[in-house]
N, C-alpha and C positions, 0 to 999 in steps of 0.2 A: 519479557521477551528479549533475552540480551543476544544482539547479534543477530536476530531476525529479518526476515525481510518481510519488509513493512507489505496483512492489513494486512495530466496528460493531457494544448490549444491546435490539433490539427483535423481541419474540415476540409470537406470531400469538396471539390468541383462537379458533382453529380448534377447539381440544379442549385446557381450561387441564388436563387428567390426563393428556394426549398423552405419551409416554417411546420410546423407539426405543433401538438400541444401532446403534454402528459397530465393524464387525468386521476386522481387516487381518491377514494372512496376512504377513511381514515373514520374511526371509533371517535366518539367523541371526547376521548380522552387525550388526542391526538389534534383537538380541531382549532387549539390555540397554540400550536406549539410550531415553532420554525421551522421546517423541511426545506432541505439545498437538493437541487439535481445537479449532477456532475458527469462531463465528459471524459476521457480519457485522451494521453499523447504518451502511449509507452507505458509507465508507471507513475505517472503524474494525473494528478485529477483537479481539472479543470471548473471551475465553479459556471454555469451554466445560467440558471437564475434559480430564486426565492419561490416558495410556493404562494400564491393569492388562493385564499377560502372564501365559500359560499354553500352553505348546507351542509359541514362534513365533507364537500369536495374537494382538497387541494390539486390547483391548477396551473403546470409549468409553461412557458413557450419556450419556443428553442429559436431562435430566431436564423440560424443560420443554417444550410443542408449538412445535415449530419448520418453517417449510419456507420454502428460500431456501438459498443458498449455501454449503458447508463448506470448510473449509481444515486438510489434516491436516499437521503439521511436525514432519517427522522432523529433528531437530536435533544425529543425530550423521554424517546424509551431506549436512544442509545444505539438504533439499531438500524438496520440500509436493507436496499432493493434492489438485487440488480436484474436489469432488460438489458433487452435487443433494441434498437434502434434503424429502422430498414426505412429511416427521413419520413414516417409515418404516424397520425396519431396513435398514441398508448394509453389503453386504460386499465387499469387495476382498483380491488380493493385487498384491505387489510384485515386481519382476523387481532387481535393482542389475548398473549393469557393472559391466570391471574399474576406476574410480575410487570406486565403490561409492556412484553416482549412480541417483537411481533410472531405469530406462532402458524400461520398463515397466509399464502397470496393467491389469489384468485385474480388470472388473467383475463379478459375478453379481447383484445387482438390478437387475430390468428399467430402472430408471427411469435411470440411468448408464449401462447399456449403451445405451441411448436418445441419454443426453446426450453420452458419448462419441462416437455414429454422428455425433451434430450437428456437433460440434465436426470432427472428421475431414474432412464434406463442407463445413464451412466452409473449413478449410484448402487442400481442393482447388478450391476455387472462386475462392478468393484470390489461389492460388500458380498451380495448375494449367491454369483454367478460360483465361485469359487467354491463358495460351502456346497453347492447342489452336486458338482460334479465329483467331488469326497463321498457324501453322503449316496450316491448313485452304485459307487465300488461296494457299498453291502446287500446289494441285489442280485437277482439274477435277471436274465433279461427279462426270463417268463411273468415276473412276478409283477402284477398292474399300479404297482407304485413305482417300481423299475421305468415303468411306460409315461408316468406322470413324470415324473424326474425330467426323463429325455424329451420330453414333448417344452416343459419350462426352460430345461437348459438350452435345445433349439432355435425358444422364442426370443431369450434373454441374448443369444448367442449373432444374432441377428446387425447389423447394424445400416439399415435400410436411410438413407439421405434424401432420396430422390424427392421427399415432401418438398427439400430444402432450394431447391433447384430454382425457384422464382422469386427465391429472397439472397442477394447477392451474400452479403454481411454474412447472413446466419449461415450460408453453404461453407463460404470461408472457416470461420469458427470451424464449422463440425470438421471439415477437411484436418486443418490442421491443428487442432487440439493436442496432437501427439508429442508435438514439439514442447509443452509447455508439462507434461506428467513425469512424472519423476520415476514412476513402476516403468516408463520406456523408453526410457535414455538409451539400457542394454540393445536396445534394436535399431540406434539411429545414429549413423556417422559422420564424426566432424563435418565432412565436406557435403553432404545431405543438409546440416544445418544451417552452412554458410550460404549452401543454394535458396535455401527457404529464407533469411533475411536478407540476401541480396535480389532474387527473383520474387519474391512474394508482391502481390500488385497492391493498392491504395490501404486494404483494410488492415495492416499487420498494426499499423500505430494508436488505434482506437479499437484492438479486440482481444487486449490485456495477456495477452499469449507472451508478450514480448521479453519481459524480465524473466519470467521462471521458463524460459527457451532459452533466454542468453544463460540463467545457472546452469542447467542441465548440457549448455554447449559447451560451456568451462569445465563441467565434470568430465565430459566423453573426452575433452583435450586434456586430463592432469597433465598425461607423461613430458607437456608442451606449450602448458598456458599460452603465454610470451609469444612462441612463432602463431601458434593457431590465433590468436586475438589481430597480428599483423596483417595475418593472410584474410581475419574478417574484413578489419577496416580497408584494407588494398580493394575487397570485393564490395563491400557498400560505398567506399569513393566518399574519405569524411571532408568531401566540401559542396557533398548534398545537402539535404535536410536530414534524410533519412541515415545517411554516416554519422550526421552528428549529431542525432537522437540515441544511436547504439552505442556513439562514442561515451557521453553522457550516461546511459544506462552503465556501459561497463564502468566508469568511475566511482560514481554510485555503491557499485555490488563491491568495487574493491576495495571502495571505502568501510564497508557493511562486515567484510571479514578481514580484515586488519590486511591485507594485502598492501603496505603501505609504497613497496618500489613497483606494483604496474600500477597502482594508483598517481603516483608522483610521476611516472613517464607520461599514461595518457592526459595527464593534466595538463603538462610542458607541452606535449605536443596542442593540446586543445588551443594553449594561450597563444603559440605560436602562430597558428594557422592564420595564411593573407587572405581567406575568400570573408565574405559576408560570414557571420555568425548566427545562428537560429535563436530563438529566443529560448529555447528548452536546452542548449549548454553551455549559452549566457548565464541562466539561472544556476547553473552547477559550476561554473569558472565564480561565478559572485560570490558564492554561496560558499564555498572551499575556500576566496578568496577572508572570508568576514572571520573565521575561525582559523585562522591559519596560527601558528606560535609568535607573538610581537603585533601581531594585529591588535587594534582595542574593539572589543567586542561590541556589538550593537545594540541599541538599548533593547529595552523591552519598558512598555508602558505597563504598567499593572491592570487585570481586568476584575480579575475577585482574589483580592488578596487576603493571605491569613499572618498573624501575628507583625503585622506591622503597618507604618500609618505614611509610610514612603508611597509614591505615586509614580516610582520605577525602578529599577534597578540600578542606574545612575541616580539616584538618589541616597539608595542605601550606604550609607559612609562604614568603610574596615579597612584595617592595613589590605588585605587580601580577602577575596571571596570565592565560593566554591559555588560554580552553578551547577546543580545535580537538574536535566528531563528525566521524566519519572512517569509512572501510572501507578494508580492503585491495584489496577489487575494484571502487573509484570510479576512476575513470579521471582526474574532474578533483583527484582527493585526489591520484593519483600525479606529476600537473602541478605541483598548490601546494605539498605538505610539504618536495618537496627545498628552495627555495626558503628556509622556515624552516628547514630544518635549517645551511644555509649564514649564518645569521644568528643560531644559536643561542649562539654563544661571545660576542656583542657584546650579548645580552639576557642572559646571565647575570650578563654585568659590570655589570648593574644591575638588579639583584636582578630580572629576570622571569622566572618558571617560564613552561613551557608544561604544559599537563594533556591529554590525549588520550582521547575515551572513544569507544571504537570500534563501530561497528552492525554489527560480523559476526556470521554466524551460525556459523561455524565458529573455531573459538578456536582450533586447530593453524594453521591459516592468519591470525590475528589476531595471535599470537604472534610468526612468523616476519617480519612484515611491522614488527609494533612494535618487537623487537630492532634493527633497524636503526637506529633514531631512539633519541638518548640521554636525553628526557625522558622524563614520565611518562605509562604508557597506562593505560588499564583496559576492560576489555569485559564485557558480562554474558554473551557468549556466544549472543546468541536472534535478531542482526540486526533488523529492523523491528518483531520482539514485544517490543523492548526497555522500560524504563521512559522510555529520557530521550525517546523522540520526544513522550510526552503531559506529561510534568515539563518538558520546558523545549521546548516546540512543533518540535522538529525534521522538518522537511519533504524535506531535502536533506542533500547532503553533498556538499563541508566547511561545516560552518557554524562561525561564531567568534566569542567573547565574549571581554569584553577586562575583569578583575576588579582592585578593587584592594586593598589589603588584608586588606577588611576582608568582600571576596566580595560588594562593590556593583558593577552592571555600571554600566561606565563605556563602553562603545561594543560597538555590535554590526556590524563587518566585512566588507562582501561579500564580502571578496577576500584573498589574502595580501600584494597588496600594498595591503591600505590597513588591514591590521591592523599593520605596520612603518611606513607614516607616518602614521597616531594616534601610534606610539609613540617616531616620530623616529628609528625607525633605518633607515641606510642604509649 
C-alpha cells in the first residue's frame, strides 16, 4: 500500500457521567483471543479498553460520554467492526467463515441496525443503482420488466433520513457523508468545504469523514493548494483544537504524498504557534520531530523477533542500518524487498544490517512472510494500532530509514532503489 492512506482522544460534553457498554457475541474461536474498541479524533484511533469474556460474550466499557464512530479489532482473525456510538449500550454478534474471517454482523441496537440499513443502500446505490438504469435503456416502457426496473431504481433512488432524526451522530454522518466520497468531489466547492470544517458542530472529529474530506478538499483546490489550505486554517482559527487537529491532518496527508514544502511550512508554522497545543499535533510536531535527518531514531524494543537474538534495535550493532515498515499484505512491499534481498550479501560485506518492523495484524502471516528474508523482522502484531506509525510518523509502506551507527538517521528513502544509491550499492 505505498503512499496510501492509512486503513483519533476527543469526547463530547453531552453528559461528562455518560458510560455505555459494548456487548459482542464472538464464535468460540474468538473467545480467547484479545479484542481492542477504539475511538476516533480525525484519523487517529484512540484505544478505548480491552474486551473482558464470559460465555463467548466479550464486554467493553467506555467510561467517558462518547457518540461518533467505534472500531472493534479482533486481532486474532485480523479483522474490526465498525458502529455508531449515540453514548448508548451496543450489542452485536459475529458470524466467522471457513478462514475464520469475520463474514457476518448481526446488530440488535436500533441505532446500528439503522447504520447498517445506510450503509447496505449505500452499497446498492453505488454498485447497483447504476447497472439498473443501463440495463432499463433496452426496454420499453410497456414491457413489465421495464416496470420492475423503475419501480427498484425508484426504491434504490430514495434516500429517506428522517429515521435518523433522533440519533444526533448518525443524522450527522448521513448528512455529510458527501464530503468524505471521492465519486463527489465534482459537485462540491472549495468554499462549501471550508464551510463544512469550519461550521460543522461537535461530531466532525469522531465520525471519520475528516481526512478523506480534507483529500477531496485538496483535490477541488489543485489549481491552489497553498492559498486554499491558508484560507482553511484562517477559517478554522489554528489556536482552537479543532484548527489544530485539521492543521495536524493536513501535515499528515502532505507527508503521505511527498508534498515535502507545504509539509515543512505547516510544520514551521505548527512549532511556532504561542497558544496551548492539543495533544493530537503535539503527537505529529513529535512524531515528524523523531525522524527528522540528524535526529537519532528511537528505539524500538523487540516484541516477536526473527533471525536475531538482539532485544532491540539499539542493540543490533552495523556501521549503518536500514530500517524498512513493511506488511506481508503490501503489494508495493512484495515489488521492493525482493530487490533488497538480491543485494543483501553485497550490504553485508560492509557491515549493513537491514531491520524490518512489520505493520501486520496477523503474526502467523507476518511470520511466514519474514522467514523468507534472512535479516532481521520484528512485528507487534496489532497492524495500524501499532506503536511505530505515531514513534516514527509512518503513513505508508514500505517506508525506509537509513541509520548509522550510532541510530542517527542519515537519509530517509522513497524507494528501494534510492536507499542502494545513498548507499552505493549496485
Amino acid at each position: 500500500m505505498k503512499k496510501t492512506l492509512l486503513a483519533y482522544g476527543f469526547f463530547l460534553s453531552v453528559n461528562v457521567f455518560g458510560q455505555f457498554n459494548v456487548k459482542v457475541a464472538v464464535p468460540s474461536y474468538l473467545s480467547d483471543s484479545d479484542i481492542y474498541l477504539y475511538s476516533f479524533n480525525g484519523s487517529k484511533e484512540i484505544l478505548q479498553s480491552k474486551a473482558k469474556f464470559s460465555n463467548n460474550v466479550a464486554t467493553f466499557k467506555v467510561d467517558k460520554a462518547y457518540k461518533g464512530m467505534l472500531r472493534a479489532f479482533f486481532k486474532k482473525s485480523a479483522s474490526s467492526v465498525n458502529m455508531v456510538s449515540e453514548n448508548k449500550d451496543i450489542s452485536f454478534k459475529i458470524e466467522l467463515d471457513s478462514k475464520n474471517k469475520i463474514s457476518d454482523v448481526i446488530f440488535d441496537d436500533e441505532v446500528n441496525k439503522l447504520f447498517s440499513y445506510q450503509a447496505d443502500i449505500q452499497k446498492k446505490q453505488d454498485l447497483i443503482l447504476p447497472a439498473l438504469i443501463q440495463i432499463k435503456d433496452y426496454y420499453t416502457t410497456s414491457d413489465s420488466f421495464y416496470k420492475s426496473l423503475d419501480s427498484e431504481i425508484n426504491l434504490l433512488s430514495k434516500n429517506d433520513t428522517s429515521a435518523y432524526e433522533t440519533y444526533p451522530f448518525l443524522s450527522f454522518y448521513s448528512k455529510n457523508q458527501k464530503f468524505s466520497q471521492q465519486e463527489k468531489v465534482a459537485e462540491i466547492k472549495s468554499q462549501d468545504f471550508i464551510n463544512f470544517f469550519s461550521k460543522s458542530g461537535e461530531y466532525l472529529e469522531t465520525s471519520t469523514i475528516l481526512k478523506p474530506a480534507l483529500v477531496n478538499f485538496l483535490n477541488v483546490s489543485k489549481s491552489n493548494v497553498e492559498g486554499s489550505v491558508d484560507q482553511l486554517l484562517e477559517a478554522v482559527n489554528v489556536e482552537t483544537p479543532r484548527g489544530q487537529t485539521i492543521m495536524s491532518e493536513l501535515i499528515e496527508i502532505f507527508s503521505t504524498y511527498n508534498m515535502d514544502k507545504l509539509k515543512d511550512k505547516y510544520l514551521t508554522q505548527a512549532k511556532n504557534l504561542k497558544c496551548t497545543i492539543n495533544d493530537r499535533l503535539a503527537s505529529t510536531i513529535q512524531s515528524n520531530k523523531n525522524t527528522e535527518i540528524g535526529a537519532k531514531f528511537p528505539n524500538s524494543v523487540f516484541v516477536n523477533p526473527i533471525h536475531t537474538k538482539s532485544k532491540s534495535l539499539y542493540d543490533v550493532k552495523a556501521a549503518k542500518k536500514i530500517v524498512v515498515f513493511w506488511s506481508s499484505t503490501c503489494s508495493h512491499c512484495e515489488a521492493e524487498m525482493p530487490k533488497l534481498l538480491e543485494k543483501y550479501d553485497k550490504l553485508k560485506a560492509q557491515n549493513i544490517e537491514i531491520v524490518g518492523l512489520s505493520l501486520d495484524s496477523n503474526l502467523d502471516e507476518f511470520k511466514s512472510k519474514a522467514n523468507l528474508y534472512p535479516w532481521i523482522n520484528d512485528s507487534e502484531g496489532k497492524g495500524w494500532y501499532s506503536s511505530y506509525g505515531e514513534t516514527y510518523n509512518i503513513v505508508a509502506t514500505p517506508t525506509y530509514f537509513v541509520l548509522d551507527a550510532n541510530n542517527v538517521i542519515l537519509s530517509k528513502p522513497n524507494h528501494v532503489g534510492d536507499v542502494l544509491e545513498y548507499l552505493k550499492v549496485n
